[in-house]
C-alpha positions in Angstrom: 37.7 -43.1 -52.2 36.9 -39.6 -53.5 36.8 -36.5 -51.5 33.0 -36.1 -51.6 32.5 -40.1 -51.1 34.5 -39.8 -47.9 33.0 -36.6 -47.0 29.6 -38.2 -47.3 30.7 -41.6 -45.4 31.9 -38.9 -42.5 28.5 -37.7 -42.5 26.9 -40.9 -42.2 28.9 -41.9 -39.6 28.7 -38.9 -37.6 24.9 -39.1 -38.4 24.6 -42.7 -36.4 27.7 -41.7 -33.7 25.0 -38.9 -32.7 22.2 -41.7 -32.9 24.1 -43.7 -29.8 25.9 -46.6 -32.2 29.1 -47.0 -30.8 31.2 -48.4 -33.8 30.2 -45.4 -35.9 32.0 -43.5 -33.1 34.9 -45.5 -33.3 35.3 -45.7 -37.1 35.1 -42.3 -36.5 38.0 -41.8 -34.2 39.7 -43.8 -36.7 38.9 -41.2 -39.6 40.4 -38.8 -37.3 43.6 -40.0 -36.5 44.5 -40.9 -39.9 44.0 -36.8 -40.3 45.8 -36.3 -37.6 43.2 -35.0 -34.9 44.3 -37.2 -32.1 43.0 -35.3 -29.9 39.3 -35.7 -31.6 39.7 -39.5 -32.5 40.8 -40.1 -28.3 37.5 -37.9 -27.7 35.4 -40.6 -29.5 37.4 -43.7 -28.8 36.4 -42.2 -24.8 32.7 -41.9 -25.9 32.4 -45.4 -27.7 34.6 -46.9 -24.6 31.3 -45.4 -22.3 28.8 -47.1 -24.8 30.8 -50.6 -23.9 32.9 -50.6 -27.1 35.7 -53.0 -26.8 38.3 -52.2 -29.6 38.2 -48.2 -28.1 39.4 -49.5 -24.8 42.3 -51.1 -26.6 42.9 -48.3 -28.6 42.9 -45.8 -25.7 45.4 -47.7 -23.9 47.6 -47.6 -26.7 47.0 -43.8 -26.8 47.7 -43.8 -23.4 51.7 -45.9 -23.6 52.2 -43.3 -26.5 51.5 -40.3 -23.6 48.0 -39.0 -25.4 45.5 -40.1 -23.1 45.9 -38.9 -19.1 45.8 -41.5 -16.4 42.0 -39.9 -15.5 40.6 -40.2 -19.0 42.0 -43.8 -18.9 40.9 -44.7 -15.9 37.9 -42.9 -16.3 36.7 -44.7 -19.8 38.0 -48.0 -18.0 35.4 -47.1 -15.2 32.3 -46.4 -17.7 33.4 -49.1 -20.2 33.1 -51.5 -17.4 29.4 -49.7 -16.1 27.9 -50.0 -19.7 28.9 -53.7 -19.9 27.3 -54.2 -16.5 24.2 -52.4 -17.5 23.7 -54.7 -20.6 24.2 -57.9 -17.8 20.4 -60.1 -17.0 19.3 -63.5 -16.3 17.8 -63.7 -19.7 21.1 -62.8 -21.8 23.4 -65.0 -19.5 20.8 -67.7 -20.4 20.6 -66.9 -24.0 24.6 -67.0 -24.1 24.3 -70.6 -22.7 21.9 -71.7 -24.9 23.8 -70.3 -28.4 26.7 -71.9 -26.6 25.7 -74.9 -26.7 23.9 -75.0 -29.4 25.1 -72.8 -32.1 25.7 -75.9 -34.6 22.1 -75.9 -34.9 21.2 -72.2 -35.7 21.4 -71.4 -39.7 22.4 -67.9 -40.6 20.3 -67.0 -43.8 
């Protein structure tokens, strides 16, 4: 990818990792750390792990074996991850799992 091309993906993705998505702030830890800014790509693997992101949380504990995260920040992510996944929990999306459960044979994906 060219230097402007990547330079304008960045953009993007910082564009929706302001806007709340939570992969764009992962993708954009990732763009970090193959630059070498760990500490930056840990900061938004923390933030996308407090918007319920799954993949950060296993990155951070990777980060945190190789002696880059801190026991607080890891424990702290693990705390928020875990409040953000709670938040999203209701009758109507436990019911909706069960239903695509058992019936996702039927549903066709245009």
């Amino acid at each position: 990818m060219k230097a402007t091309a990547r330079s304008a993906a960045c953009r993007l993705l910082e564009e929706a990792a302001i806007a709340g998505h939570p992969q764009a702030r992962y993708n954009l830890a990732g763009y970090e750390w193959r630059n070498e800014r760990f500490d930056r790509a840990v900061k938004h693997w923390i933030i996308a792990a407090n918007l319920g992101y799954d993949d950060s949380i296993q990155r951070l504990k990777e980060s945190y074996k190789d002696g880059l995260v801190s026991k607080e920040d890891f424990a702290g992510a693990l705390r928020a991850h875990q409040a953000a996944i709670d938040a999203t929990k209701s009758p109507q999306r436990e019911a909706a799992e069960k239903y695509l459960a058992k019936n996702a044979h039927r549903i066709i994906y245009n």
